[in-house]
N, C-alpha and C positions, 0 to 999 in steps of 0.2 A: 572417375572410376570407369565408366562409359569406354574414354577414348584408353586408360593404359589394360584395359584388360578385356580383349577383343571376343576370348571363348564366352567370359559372360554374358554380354554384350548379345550376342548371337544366340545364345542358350534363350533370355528372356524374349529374343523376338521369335524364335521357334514356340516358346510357349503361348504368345499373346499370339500366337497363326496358328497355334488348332483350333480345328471347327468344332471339335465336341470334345467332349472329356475323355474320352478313349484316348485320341489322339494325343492328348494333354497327358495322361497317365503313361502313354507310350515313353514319349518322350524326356519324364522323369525317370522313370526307371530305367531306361536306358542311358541316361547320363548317372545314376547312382552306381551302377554296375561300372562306367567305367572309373568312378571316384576311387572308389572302394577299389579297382586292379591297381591302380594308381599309387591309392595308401600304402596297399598290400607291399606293392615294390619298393616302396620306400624312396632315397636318392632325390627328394624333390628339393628344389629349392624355394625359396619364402614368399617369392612373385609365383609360384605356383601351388605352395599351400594357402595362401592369399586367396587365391582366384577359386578354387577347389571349394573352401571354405564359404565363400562368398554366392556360392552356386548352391551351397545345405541350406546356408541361409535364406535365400530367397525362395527355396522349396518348402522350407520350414512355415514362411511367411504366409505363403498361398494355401495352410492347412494340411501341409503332408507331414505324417509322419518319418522322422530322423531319427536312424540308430548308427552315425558314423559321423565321423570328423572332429570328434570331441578332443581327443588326445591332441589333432594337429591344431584346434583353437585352441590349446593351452602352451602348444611350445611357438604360438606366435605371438602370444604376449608378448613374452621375452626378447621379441624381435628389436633391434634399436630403430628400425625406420616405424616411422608413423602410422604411414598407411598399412602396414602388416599388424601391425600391436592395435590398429583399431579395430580392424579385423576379427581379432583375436577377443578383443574386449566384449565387440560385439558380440561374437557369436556366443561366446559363456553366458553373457545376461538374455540370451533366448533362448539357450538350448538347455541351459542346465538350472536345476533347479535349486531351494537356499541347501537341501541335503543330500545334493548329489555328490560321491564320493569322488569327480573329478577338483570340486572345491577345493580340497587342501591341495592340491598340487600346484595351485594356482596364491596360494596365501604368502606366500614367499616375493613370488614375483610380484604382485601387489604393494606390497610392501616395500621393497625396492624401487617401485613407483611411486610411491609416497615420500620415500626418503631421494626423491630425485631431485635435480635443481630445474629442473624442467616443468614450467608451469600444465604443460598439455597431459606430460606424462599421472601430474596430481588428477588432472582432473578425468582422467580415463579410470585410473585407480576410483578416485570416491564414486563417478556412476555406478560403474560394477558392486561395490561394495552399496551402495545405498540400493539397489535393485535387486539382487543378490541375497544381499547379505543375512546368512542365518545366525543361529546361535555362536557356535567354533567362527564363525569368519570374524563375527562383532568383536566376540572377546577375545581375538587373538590381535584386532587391528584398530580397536576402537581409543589405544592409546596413540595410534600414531597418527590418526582423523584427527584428536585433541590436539596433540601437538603443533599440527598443519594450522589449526584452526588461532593459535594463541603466540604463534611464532611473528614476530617483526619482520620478518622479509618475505613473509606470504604476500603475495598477489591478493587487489581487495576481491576479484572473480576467485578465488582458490579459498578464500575464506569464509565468502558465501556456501558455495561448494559444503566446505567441511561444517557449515555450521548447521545448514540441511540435512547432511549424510547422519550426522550426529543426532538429528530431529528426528528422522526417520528410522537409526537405530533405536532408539528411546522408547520408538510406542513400538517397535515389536519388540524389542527384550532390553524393556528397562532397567532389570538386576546386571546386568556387568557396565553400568556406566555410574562411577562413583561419583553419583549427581553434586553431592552436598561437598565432597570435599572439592567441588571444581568450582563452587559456586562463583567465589571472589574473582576468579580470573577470567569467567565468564559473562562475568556482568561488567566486568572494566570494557569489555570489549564494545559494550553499547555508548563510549563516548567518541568510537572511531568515527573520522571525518566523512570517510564516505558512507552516505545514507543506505546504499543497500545493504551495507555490509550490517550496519546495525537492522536493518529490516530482517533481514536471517536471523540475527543472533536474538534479536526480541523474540521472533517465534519459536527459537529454542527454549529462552528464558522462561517464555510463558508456559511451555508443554512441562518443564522443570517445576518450577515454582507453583505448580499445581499441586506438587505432591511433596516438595520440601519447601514449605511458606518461609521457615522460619531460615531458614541456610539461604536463601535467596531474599532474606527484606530489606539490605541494598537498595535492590533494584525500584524500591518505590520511589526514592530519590532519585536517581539516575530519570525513570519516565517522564516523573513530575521535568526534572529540569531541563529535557529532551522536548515536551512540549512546549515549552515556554523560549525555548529558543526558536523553535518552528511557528509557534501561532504568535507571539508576541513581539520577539525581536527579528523574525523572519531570517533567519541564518541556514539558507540551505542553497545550494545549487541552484543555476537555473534547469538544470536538465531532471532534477527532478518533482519541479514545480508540473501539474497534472491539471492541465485549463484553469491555471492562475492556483491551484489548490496546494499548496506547500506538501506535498506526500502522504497523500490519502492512506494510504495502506499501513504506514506507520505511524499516524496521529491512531490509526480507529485500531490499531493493535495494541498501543502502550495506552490508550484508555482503559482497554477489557484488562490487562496485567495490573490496574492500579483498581478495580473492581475485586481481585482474589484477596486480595489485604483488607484488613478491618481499616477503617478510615482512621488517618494520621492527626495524632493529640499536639503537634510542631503547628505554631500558630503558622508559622514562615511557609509551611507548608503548605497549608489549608488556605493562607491567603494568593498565593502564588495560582494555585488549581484554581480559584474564585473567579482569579482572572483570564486564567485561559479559558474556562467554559464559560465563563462572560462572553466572553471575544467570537466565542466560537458558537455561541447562540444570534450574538448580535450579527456575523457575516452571514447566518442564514436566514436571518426577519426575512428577508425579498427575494422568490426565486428570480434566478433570470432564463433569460430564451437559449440558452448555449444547454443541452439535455444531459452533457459530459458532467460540465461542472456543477448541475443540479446535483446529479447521482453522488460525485465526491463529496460536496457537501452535505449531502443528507447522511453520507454513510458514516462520516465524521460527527454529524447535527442526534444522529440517535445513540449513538456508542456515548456521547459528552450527558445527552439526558440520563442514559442510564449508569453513567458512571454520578453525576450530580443527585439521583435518587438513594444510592447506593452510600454517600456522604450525607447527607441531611434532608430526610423527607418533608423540612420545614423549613425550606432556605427558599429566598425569593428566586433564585434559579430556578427551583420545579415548579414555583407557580407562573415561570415565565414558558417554563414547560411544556404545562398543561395544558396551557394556552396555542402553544405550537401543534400539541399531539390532535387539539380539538380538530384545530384544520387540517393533518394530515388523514384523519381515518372518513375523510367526505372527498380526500382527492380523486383527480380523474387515471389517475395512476394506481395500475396494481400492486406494484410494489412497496410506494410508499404508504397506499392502504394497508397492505400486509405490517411493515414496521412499524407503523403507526399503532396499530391495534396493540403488535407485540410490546411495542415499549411501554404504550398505555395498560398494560396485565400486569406490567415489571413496577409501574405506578402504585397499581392497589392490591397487587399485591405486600408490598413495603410502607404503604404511609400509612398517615392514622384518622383520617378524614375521607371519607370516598364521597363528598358532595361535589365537589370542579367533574370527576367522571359519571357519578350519575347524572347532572345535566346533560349526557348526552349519550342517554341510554338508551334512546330510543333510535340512536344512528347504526348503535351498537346491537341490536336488536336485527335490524335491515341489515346489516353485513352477516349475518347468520346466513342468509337468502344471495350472496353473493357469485357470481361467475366461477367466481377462483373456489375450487376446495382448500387453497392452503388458505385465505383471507376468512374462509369460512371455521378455518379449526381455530386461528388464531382470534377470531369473533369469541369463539366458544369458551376458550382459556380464559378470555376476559371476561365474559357473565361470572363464569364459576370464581373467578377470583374478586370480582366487585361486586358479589352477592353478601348481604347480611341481612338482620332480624327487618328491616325496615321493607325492602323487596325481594323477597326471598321469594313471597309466593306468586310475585308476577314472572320472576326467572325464571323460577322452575314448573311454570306453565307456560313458558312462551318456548322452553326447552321441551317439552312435553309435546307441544304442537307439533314442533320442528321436527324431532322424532320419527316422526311417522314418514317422510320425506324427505329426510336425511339418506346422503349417502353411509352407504354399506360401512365404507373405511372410518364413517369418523362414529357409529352409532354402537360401538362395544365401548370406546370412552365417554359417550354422551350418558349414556345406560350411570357407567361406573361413578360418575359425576353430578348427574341427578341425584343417583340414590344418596352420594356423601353430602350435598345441600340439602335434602329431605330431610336428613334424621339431624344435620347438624343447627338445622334452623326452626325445626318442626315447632309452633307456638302450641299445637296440640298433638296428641296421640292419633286421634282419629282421625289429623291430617296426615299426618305421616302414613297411616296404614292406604287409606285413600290413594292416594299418590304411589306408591310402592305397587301396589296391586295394578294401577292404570300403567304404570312404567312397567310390569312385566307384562299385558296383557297388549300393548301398542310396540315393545323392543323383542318378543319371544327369543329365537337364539342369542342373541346378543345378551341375553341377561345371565349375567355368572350364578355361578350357586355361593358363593360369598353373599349377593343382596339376598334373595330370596330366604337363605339361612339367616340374613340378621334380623328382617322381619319378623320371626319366628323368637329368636330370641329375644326381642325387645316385647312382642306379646308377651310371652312368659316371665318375664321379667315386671310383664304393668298390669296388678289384677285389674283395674278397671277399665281395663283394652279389650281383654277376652270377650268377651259377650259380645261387643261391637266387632270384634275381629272375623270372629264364627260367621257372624251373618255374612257380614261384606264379601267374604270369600265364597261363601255359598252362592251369593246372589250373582259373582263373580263367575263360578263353575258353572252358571246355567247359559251362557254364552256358547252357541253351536260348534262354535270355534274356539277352542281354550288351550292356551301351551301346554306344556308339560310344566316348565316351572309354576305357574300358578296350579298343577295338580299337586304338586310337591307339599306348596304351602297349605292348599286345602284338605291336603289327608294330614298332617304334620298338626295342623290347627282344627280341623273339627275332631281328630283321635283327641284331641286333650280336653277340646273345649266344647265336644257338640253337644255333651251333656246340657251346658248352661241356655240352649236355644230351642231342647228338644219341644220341650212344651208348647210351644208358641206354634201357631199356624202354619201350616207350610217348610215346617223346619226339623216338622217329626222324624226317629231314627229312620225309619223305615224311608222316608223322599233321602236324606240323606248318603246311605245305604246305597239307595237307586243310581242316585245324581254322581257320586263318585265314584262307582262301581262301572258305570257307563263309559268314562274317560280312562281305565285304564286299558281296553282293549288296544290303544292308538301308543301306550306310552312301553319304555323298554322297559328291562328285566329289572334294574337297580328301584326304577320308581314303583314298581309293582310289589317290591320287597317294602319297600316304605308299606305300601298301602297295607300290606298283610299285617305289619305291626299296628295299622291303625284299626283292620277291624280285628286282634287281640283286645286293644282296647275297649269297642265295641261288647265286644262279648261281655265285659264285667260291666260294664253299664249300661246297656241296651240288652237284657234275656230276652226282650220280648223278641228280637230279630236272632236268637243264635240256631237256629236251623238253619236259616240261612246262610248266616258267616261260616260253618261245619260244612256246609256244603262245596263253597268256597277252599275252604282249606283242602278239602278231601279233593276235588278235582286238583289241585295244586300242584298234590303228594304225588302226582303223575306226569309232570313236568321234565322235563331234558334238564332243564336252568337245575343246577349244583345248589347254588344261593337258595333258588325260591324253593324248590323240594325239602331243604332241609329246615327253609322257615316253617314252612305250608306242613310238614310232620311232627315240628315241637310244636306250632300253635295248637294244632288239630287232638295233640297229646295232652297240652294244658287246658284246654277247652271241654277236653271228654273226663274229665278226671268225678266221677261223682262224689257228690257233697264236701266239698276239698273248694270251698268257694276260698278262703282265708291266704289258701298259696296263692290264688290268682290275685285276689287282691293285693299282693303284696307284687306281685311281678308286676302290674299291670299300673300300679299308683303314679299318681300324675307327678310330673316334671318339676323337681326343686326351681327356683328363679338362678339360673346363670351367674356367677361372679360379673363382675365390674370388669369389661377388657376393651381396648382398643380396638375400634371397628376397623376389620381385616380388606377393606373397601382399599380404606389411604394405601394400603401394604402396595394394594396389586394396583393401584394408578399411580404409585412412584414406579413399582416395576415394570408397567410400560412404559412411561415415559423415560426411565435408565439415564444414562450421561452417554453424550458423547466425548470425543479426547480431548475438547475444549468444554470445559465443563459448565454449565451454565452456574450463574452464580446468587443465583434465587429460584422459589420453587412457588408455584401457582399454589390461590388457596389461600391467601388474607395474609395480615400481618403475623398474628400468632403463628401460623406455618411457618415463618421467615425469619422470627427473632435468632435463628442460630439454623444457621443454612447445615451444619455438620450434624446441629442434633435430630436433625430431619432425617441427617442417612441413618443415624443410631436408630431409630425409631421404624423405619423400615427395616431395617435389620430385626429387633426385636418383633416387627409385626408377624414376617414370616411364620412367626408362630402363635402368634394372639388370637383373641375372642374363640376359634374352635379349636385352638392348638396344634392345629394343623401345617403340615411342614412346607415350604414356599413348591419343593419339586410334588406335592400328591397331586395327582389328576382328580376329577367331578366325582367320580367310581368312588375313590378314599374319603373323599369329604363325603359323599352320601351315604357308605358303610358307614360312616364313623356319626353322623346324625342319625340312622338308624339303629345304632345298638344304642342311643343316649334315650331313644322313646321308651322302653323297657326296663333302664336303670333306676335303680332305687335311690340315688346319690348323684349330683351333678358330678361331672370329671371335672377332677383336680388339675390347675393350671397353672404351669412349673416355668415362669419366664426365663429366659436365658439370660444369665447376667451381661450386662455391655459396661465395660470400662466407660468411666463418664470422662473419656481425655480427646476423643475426636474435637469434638468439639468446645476444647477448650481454649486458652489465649495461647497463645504463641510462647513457648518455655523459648524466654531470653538470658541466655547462656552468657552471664558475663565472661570478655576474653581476659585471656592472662595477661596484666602486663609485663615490660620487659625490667629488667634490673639489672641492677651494679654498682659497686661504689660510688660511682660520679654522678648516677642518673638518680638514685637515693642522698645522695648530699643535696643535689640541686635542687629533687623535690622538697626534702626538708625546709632547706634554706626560701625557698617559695611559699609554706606555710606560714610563715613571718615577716616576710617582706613582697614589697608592692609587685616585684618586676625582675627581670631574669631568665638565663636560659634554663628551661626545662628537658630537654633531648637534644645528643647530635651525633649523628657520625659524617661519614666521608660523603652522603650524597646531598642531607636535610639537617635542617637546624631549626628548631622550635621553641619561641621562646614566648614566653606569657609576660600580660602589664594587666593589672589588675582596679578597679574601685569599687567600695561595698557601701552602701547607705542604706539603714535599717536592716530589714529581710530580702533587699535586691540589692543586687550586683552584677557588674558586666566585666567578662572575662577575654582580653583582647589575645589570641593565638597569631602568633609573628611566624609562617612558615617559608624556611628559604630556602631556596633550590643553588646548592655549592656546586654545581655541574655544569659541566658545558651543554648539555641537552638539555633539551625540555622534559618536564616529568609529565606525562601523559596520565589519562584517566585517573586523575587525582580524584581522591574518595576521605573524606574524612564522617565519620559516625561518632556518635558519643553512647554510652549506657550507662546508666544510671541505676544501679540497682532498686532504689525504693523510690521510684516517681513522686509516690504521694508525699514523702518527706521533702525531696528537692526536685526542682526544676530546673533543667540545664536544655535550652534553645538555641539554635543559629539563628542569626541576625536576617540573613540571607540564605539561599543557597550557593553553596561552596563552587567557588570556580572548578574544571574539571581539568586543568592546565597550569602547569608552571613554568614559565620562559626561562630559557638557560640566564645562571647569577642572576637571579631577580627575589624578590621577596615580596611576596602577597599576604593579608591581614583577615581575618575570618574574628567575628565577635560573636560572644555569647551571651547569651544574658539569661539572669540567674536567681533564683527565687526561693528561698528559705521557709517551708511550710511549718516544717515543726522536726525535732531532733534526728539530725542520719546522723551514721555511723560508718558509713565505705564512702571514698571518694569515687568520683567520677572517673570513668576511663574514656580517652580519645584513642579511635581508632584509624590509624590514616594507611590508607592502599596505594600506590600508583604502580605507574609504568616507568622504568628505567632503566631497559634492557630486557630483565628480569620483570618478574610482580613480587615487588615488596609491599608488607604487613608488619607494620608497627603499634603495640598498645602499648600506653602512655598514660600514669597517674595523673588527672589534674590535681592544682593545689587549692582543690575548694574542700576547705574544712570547716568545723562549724564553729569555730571562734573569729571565721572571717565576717560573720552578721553580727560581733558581740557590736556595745559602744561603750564611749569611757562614760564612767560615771563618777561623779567630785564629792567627796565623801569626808569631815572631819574624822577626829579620833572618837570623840565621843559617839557619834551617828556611826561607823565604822563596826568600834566593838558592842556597842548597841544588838545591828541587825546580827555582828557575829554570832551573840549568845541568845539573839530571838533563833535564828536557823537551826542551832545547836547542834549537836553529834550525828550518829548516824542516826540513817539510814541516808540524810540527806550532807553528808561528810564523806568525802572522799581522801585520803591518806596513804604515801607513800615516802618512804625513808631509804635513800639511796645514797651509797659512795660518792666521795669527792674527789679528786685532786689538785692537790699543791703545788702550784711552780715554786723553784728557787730558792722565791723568796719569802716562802711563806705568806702570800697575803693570796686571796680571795678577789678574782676578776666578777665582783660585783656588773661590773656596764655591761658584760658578754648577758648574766643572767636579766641585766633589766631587759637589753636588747630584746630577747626572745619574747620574756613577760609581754612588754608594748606591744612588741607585731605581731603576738596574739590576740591585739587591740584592748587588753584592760590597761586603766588607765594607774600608771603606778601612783602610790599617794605614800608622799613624803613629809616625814614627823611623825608620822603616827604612832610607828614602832618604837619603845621603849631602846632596843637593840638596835642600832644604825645597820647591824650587818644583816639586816632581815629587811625584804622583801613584800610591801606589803600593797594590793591591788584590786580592783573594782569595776566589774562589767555588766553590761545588760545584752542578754541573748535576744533576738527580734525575730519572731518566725510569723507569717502570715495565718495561720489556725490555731495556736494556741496561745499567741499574742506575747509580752514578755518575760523573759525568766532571767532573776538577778543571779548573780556569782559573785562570792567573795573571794578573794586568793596570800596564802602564808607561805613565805619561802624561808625558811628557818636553815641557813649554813651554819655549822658548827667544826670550829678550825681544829680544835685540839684531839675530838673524834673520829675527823675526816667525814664526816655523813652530813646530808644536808635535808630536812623535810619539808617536802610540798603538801601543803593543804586545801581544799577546795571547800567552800559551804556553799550549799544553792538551794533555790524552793524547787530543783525538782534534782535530783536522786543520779538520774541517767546522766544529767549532764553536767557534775560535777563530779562521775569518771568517766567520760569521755574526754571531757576539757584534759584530765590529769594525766590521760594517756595521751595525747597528744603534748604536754609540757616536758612531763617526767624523759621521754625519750629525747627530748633536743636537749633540754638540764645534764642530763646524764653526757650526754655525747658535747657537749659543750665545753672546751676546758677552761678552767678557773685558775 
């Protein structure tokens, strides 16, 4: 740029040679003035809107304001030479903003560089558009970013590109990117060979599948089998091997994406994972001296522990863990200290033992006192989350100590987190109040009016708290130095309770009176309203002091403050009222006990801690916090308004108006929860797919419900054919898929669903190759498990790439008369069990048309055929009528063990109608067997 365009050139060394800024501004504005004569005239050509443009820019850069060259950055986009259209690209992504109305003029020609066969030109477009890009830019162009991004003849740098740009759209305006419908063709893209490309597309997945789990649970398969070719069979590049570390950034990113998913019930699956964080615990037993490959390994060594917690917080993997994490948080490393701690929080917070981390409680304790503030916050998360009934009280005294010496940043969470360990472990009353009172009297600003108020509530709430409470607070108020939140609580709790202490020494109204009256000089208007309604209450049970409180209120009435003037005039009006004691007592009656609510603590320490765009996938706070990481957000949701009913947006002001009109109520307030749909956090709605149909593909299947082996689906590109064997209630289901193309089928994806799990189980053997070599045929087994009666067969779902992204679902032929066995039965033993089963309910019957060939006879072998490969065992002689059909099976299901069936095929030639009968000891499956007969009978010709 330098050497073809000499005016810039010259312009920048004129500016980097003023002596002062004068000269410096001189010399801008005098080249803005000539830009702008420039513009004005018009006639220029593109080496010198180029060069023009490229002189605002670097004015722009040095912090001057620019009101000119916008229009000529936009008609140089469209320039075809490089160097002008980068220009041009440039300068739109600095000068203009996502809602500057030069944007659309520019959306066209963006788009014309997206649809270019020129790799440079895509990738000028997707900057601009990922830096840029507002709402109109996304949703006019965020189809043809997708496109760029899923196309075969995209460049693997162009894909990356588009799979960023598309990331970047996503978290600022996720509504125009139809996440769920793109899912399948998105996640094919994570078997592409080169690794960055799937590096971008994971971390779009992940930003995705945050918010559509169930349209994106593919991908748990695809990570799983992505790491297992990286850590197991080593199948990557050399170039993107990182100091021997097979690609740190995508092992420790498809770890976190298999964390979002509830852990996988697929044995094949679960053992596959066992092995890779095996592997990848065992490569990190021993650091070595290279500081690179420590760092890769570790970043990989805690993303596998926390993904391995996240799966079974009782598997020898986290006790090989724990073991790891002990020596991490005593490292000579700040970082690994920090991780260490953090992954050791994500520990107990999830398991159900915290003995392996209190051994080493007292390390954790010392990292409170750390260099680092962040080692020190992440110290903190782990007390408060490895605290229970056993050390509760040395935590939250060692927290208590800490306090007082804590930084600034971390002591309004320390405050919020004490207080929810106090009351949540408190073994007494009077320890709780203890502790609450020292924790506002050692955190003063830091302490919210959420703690202070639930103090207050939970006295009222425990009559044999009061009397203890009274004192401690008083004895608390005589400190020279006292917040204002502990005056809150002490006019709040002697207004209710100082009756129950007056008598005792030292505690009379009148020290009382004194002691709290003292402390409001220092406090604002709001807490001074409090007090006024405390000494109302005074006045009905302390007369001996109401001249005094009168006097009080009457100075009041002379106030500026709105609030207190209009208290200080009704008290002073209920107070003077003579012989009218009865009203006051009724206004003035102590505090009904609080409903049962949700301590508003948890609300407001989820809502500082919030989520970032990568969400964490557990929440500090023990196990029971953890069992359903979604009903945690329901519950912050719902808290927003619990215990004071109070809305998440009131400021201090509304919560302590709204606790001082409740001291003078005669009725606690009614607490009206907001209902929350209980489906956040529910399982994942698995949307069985449609399969496909047709005469041939419905013949085949049929014909597969009675016999071992055959094709099941084909057209012009695959052909799938099933061989089958069933012993008892297992079976293994062999899928023959063949690729009839001269190409390869890329990102092969096969899925199964099963509508009722608990009745069948249907497993891969393996995980599914993601490749099919042109004319080749590969073998995928299933195996298959009969728990107790279904009713829907199994669907296979197979995806690949073949130009196109094709979606095919597919009937398996696993029905439930594939677990019957024969069973040998005389005549006598036969009609026996017949007429023990007897009629209905546990008789199933159906009477259906026949037809006649020719010759009038009856293809008897067509109907045994079926009969058998429905595996009952036909028994011959028995039937009085040769031309009847007569048969005997035993159903085998793993839970509810076996269940007999008998079978009557009654053909009658002269009627044309032929009746199927079923007997069995259970009900369901002697019509279910009869709907699956009656249809092949029927379609069968005789």
């Amino acid at each position: 740029m330098a050497t073809s365009m000499r005016g810039l050139t010259q312009f920048i060394a004129d500016i980097r040679g003023a002596r002062v800024r004068e000269l410096e501004e001189k010399r801008i504005n005098k080249e803005m003035a000539n830009i702008r004569k420039k513009f004005k005239d018009g006639n220029l050509d593109g080496y010198q809107k180029k060069k023009y443009v490229a002189k605002i820019i670097f004015t722009y850069i040095l912090g001057y304001k620019v009101d000119v060259g916008h229009m000529e950055a936009v008609n140089l986009i469209s320039s075809s030479k490089y160097s002008e259209k980068q220009i041009g690209y440039l300068a739109v992504t600095l000068l203009m903003h996502e809602n500057s109305d030069f944007l659309r003029l520019v959306v066209n020609s963006i788009r014309k560089d997206l649809d270019s066969n020129s790799e440079i030109d895509n990738c000028l477009a997707l900057h601009a558009i990922a830096n840029v890009g507002g709402s109109e830019m996304a949703e006019a162009l965020v189809e043809d970013v997708h496109r760029l991004l899923i196309s075969p003849t995209s460049q693997s740098f162009v894909k990356k590109k588009s799979a960023l740009t598309l990331l970047r759209l996503y978290r600022k305006h996720p509504e125009v990117i139809p996440a769920a419908e793109w899912a399948l063709r998105i996640i094919s893209i994570m078997d592409d060979q080169d690794l960055g490309v799937v590096v971008c597309v994971t971390s779009l997945v992940m930003a995705l599948a945050q918010d559509h789990l169930d349209a994106y649970a593919v991908c748990y398969t695809k990570a799983v089998d992505r790491l297992h070719r990286l850590v197991i069979e080593h199948e990557y590049a050399a170039t993107y091997a990182y100091y021997k570390v097979p690609s740190p950034w995508l092992q420790v990113k498809l770890l976190r994406l298999l964390q979002y998913y509830p852990p996988s019930e697929d044995p094949t699956l679960r053992s596959v994972l066992h092995q890779v964080l095996q592997t990848i615990m065992n490569n990190c037993a021993e650091p070595t001296r290279n500081v690179q490959h420590n760092n890769a390994q570790h970043a990989i060594l805690f993303e596998a522990i926390g993904l391995a917690i996240h799966l079974d917080t009782n598997s020898p993997l986290v006790g090989t863990a724990a073991v790891l994490l002990a020596r991490f948080i005593s490292s000579k490393e700040t970082n690994v200290r920090y991780l260490g701690l953090d992954t050791m929080a994500h520990l107990a917070a999830r398991t159900d033992s915290l003995e392996p981390i209190k051994r080493h409680q007292h390390t954790i304790i010392l990292s409170l006192r750390d260099k680092d503030i962040s080692v020190r916050r992440r110290a903190l998360d782990l007390l408060y989350s490895m605290c229970d009934v056993d050390n509760s009280e040395l935590i939250v005294g060692e927290l208590l100590r800490y306090l007082r010496v804590a930084d600034y940043a971390l002591r309004e969470e320390m405050v919020l987190k004490i207080a929810i360990l106090t009351e949540k472990y408190a073994n007494s009353y009077k320890w709780y109040v203890d502790t609450i009172l020292q924790l506002i009297s050692a955190a003063g600003d830091h302490v919210g009016d959420e703690v202070w108020y639930r103090v207050v509530q939970i006295v009222i709430n425990t009559e044999d708290l009061q009397e203890y409470a009274a004192k401690v607070v008083f004895e608390h108020l005589k400190a020279p130095s006292t917040h204002e939140s502990l005056v809150k609580v002490g006019g709040y709790i002697l207004g209710e309770y100082g009756h129950l202490i007056a008598n005792e020494s030292g505690y009379s109204p009148m020290e009382q009176f004194h002691l709290l009256h003292s402390k409001s000089q220092f406090c604002v208007a709001s807490t001074r309203s409090l007090l006024l309604s405390t000494y109302i209450k005074w006045v009905n049970v302390f007369p001996e002091i109401k001249p005094q409180l009168l006097n009080i209120f009457e100075r009041y009435r002379h106030v500026l403050d709105a609030e207190l003037q209009q208290r200080a005039c009704e008290f002073y009006a209920l107070a003077s009222r003579p012989d009218d004691d009865e009203m006051l007592q009724n206004v003035c009656e102590e505090m009904p006990p609080f409903p049962p609510r949700v301590s508003a603590l948890l609300g407001r320490l989820n809502r500082k801690h919030g989520d970032t765009e990568d969400k964490r996938t557990w929440v500090h706070g023990g196990k029971e916090a953890n069992l359903d990481r979604e009903a945690v957000k329901r519950k912050t949701l719902a808290v927003d308004t619990d215990n004071n009913g109070f809305a998440e947006g009131q400021d201090s002001s509304e919560i302590l108006g709204s606790l001082a009109g409740l001291e003078i109520s005669s009725s606690p307030s009614q607490y009206s929860g907001i209902p929350i749909l209980d489906s956040i956090g529910a399982p994942l709605v698995d949307k069985a797919p449609r399969p496909v149909m047709g005469p041939n593909i419905d013949r085949w299947f049929d014909k597969l419900t009675y016999s071992a082996e055959g094709v099941l689906y084909e057209d012009v590109q695959i052909q799938v054919g099933v061989k089958s064997r069933y012993q008892g209630h297992i079976g293994q289901l062999a899928i023959y898929l063949g690729n009839k193309v001269s190409a390869p089928l890329t990102s092969f994806t096969t899925t199964i669903h099963v509508s009722d799990p608990e009745a069948l189980s249907v497993t891969f053997a393996k995980i599914p190759p993601s490749t099919i070599a042109p004319r080749t045929q590969t073998q995928q087994l299933l195996h298959i498990e009969c728990k107790k009666l279904f009713t829907t067969t199994p669907i296979l779902t197979i995806s690949f790439l073949a130009g196109a992204h094709q979606t095919v679902s597919i009937r398996l032929p696993i029905v439930i008369t594939k677990f019957f066995e024969h069973v040998k039965l005389g005549a006598t033993d036969f009609f026996e069990r017949w007429k023990l089963i007897g009629g209905p309910p546990r008789e199933a019957q159906n009477v259906f048309p026949i037809d006649l060939t020719s010759t009038s006879q009856l293809d008897l072998t067509k109907h045994r055929q079926v009969v058998s490969g429905h595996r009952f065992n036909v028994l011959d002689d028995i039937d009085p009528n040769p031309n009847n059909l007569v048969a005997a099976g035993v159903l085998h299901t793993s839970v509810e063990g076996k269940v007999g069936c008998l079978l009557r095929l009654e053909p009658n030639r002269e009627a044309k109608l032929c009746r199927l009968t079923l007997r069995s000891t259970s009900e369901d499956v002697a019509s279910e067997v009869l709907k699956l007969l009656q249809k092949l009978l029927i379609a069968t010709p005789t």
